[in-house]
C-alpha positions as CSV (number, residue, x, y, z in Angstrom):
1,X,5.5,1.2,28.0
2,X,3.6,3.9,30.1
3,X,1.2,6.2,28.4
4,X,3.2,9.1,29.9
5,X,6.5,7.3,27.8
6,X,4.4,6.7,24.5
7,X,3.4,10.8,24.5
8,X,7.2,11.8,25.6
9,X,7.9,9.0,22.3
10,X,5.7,10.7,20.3
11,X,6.0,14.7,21.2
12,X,2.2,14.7,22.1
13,X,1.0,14.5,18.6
14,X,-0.2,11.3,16.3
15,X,2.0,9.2,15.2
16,X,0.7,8.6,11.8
17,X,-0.5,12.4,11.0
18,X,1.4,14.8,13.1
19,X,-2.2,15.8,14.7
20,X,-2.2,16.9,18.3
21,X,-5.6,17.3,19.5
22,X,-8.1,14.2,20.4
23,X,-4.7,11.5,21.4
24,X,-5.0,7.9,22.2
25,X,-3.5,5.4,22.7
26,X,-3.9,2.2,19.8
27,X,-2.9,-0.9,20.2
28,X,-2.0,-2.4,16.6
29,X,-3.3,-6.3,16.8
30,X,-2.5,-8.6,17.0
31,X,-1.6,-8.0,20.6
32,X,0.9,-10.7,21.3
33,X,4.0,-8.6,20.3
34,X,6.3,-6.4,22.8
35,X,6.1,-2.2,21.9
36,X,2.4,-2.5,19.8
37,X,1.1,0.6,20.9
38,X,1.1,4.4,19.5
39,X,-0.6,7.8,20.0
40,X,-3.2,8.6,17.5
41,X,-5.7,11.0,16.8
42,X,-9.1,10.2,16.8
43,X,-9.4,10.7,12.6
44,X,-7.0,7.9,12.6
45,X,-8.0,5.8,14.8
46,X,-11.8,5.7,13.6
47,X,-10.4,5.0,9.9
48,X,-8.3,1.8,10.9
49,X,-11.0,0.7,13.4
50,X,-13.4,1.4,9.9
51,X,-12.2,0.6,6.6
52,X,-15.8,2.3,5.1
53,X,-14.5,5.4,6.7
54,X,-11.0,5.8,5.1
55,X,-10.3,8.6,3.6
56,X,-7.1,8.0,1.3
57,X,-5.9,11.8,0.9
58,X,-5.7,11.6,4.9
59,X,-3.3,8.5,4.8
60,X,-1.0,10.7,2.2
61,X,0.8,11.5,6.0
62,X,2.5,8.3,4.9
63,X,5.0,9.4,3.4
64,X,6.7,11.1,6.3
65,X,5.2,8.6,9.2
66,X,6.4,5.3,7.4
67,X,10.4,6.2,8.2
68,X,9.5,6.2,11.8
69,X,12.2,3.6,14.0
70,X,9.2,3.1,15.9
71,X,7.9,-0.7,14.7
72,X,4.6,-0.5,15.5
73,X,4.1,2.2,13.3
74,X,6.0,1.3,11.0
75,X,3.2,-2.0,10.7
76,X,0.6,0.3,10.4
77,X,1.7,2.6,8.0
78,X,3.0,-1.0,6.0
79,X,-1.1,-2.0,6.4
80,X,-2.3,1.2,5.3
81,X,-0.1,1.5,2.2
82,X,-1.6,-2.2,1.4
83,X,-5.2,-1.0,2.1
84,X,-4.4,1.9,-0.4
85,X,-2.7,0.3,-2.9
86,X,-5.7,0.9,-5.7
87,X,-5.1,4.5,-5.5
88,X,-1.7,4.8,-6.9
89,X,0.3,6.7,-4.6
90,X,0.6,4.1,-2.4
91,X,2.5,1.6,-4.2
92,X,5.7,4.1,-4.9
93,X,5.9,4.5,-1.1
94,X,5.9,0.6,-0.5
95,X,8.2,0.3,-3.0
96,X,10.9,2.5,-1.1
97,X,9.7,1.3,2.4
98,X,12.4,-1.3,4.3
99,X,11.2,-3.4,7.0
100,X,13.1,-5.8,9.2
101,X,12.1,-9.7,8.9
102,X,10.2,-9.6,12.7
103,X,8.4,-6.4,11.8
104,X,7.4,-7.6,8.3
105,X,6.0,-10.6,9.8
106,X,4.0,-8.6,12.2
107,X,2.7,-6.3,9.4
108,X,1.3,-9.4,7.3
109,X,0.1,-10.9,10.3
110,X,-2.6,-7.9,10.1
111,X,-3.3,-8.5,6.8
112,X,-3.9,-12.5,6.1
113,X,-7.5,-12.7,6.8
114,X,-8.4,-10.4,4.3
115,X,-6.2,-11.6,2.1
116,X,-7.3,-15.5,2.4
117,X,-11.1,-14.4,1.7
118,X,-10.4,-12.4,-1.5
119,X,-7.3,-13.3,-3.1
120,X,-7.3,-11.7,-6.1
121,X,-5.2,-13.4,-9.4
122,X,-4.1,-11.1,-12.1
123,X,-3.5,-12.8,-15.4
124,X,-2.5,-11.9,-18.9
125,X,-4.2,-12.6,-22.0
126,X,-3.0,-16.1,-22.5
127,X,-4.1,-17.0,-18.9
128,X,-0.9,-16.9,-17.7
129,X,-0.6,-16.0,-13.5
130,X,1.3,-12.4,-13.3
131,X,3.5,-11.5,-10.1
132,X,4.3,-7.6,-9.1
133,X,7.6,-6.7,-10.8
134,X,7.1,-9.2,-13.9
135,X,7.6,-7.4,-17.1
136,X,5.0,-7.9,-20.0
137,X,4.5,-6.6,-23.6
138,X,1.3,-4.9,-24.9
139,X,-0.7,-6.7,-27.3
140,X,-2.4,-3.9,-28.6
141,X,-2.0,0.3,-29.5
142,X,-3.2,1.9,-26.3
143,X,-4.3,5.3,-26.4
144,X,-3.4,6.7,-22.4
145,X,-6.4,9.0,-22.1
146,X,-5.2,12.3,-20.0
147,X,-1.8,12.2,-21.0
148,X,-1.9,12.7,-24.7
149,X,-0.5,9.8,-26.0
150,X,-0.4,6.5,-27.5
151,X,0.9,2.8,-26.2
152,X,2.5,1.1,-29.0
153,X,2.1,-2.6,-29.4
154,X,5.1,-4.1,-28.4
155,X,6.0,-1.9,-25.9
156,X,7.7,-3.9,-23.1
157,X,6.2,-2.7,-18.9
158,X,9.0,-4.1,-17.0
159,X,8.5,-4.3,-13.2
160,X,4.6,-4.0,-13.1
161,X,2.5,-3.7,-9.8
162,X,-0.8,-5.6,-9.4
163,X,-4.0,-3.8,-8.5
164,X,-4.5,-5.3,-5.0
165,X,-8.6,-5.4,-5.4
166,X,-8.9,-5.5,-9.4
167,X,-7.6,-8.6,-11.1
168,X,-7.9,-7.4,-14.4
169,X,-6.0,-4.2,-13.9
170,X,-2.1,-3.9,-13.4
171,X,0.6,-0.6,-13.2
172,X,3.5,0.3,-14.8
173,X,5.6,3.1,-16.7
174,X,5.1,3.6,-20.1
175,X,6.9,6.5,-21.5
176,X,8.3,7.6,-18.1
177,X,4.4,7.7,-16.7
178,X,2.7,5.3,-14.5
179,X,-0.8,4.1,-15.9
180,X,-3.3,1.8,-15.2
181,X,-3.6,-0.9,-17.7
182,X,-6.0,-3.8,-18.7
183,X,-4.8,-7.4,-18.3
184,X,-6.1,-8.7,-21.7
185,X,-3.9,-6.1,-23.2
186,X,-0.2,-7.7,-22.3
187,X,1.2,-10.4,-22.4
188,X,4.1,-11.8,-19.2
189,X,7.4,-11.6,-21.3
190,X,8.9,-15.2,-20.5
């Protein structure tokens, strides 16, 4: 596509933020697919190009960007959300977010290197492996510090989300609020 199509495509502002000064065109690797380019800004750009330089509160732009029809972004915004994932946020959006097979594909392609070096294995307190959306039990009376009350032992977390870079962390509701729980604490409900 010509650079003249992708700004006409994108209104002359970022694809990812909505910004419309410093634009440029990005091509989102790997490069062997048809339609992998978008305009970004220059804050964008620098923090995919830099994952020392992300700043997560930018990347809350997700949430409107992610339901573009426009694949490539759609892959980056996909990436990002991954990237993200330890902050919270994050993992709600990638919940709701649809991708076709091709574009899904494309998205992890991004992804596997980082993922091979550091593959990270959550598991409960009997060893057992856990997978995001397992439910578990708490094994132990949790006190949730900031929101004034207390886990009860026995309290099932059904559809849990792993902490992409922690394995002894995992999510899930209790009492209709998402938290940030220890491993050794639950137990995978067979």
């Amino acid at each position: 596509m010509t650079e003249a199509k992708l700004f006409a495509r994108s209104n002359h502002q970022c694809e990812l933020c909505s910004a419309n000064t410093d634009l440029s065109i990005y091509e989102v690797p790997p490069t062997d697919y048809s339609d992998n380019e978008i305009v970004c800004c220059q804050t964008c750009v620098e923090q995919l190009n830099d994952s020392d330089s992300i700043e997560p509160n930018h990347w809350r732009c997700l949430n409107e960007s992610m339901w573009s029809t426009v694949p490539a972004v759609q892959v980056v915004a996909w990436r990002m959300l991954n990237t993200l994932k330890g902050e919270g946020w994050p993992v709600d959006l990638l919940d709701m977010m649809y991708l076709e097979e091709e574009t899904l594909t494309w998205a992890k392609s991004g992804l596997s290197e980082v993922d091979n070096m550091d593959e990270v294995i959550h598991k409960d307190c009997n060893g057992v492996v856990l997978e995001s959306g397992d439910t578990v039990v708490l094994i132990k009376d949790l006190n949730v510090k900031g929101a004034g009350f207390t886990a009860k032992r026995g309290t099932p977390v059904r559809n849990i989300s792993l902490v992409y870079d922690n394995a002894e962390h995992i999510e899930g509701r209790v009492n209709g609020q998402q938290i940030v729980i220890l491993t050794k604490y639950v137990k995978k409900n067979s």
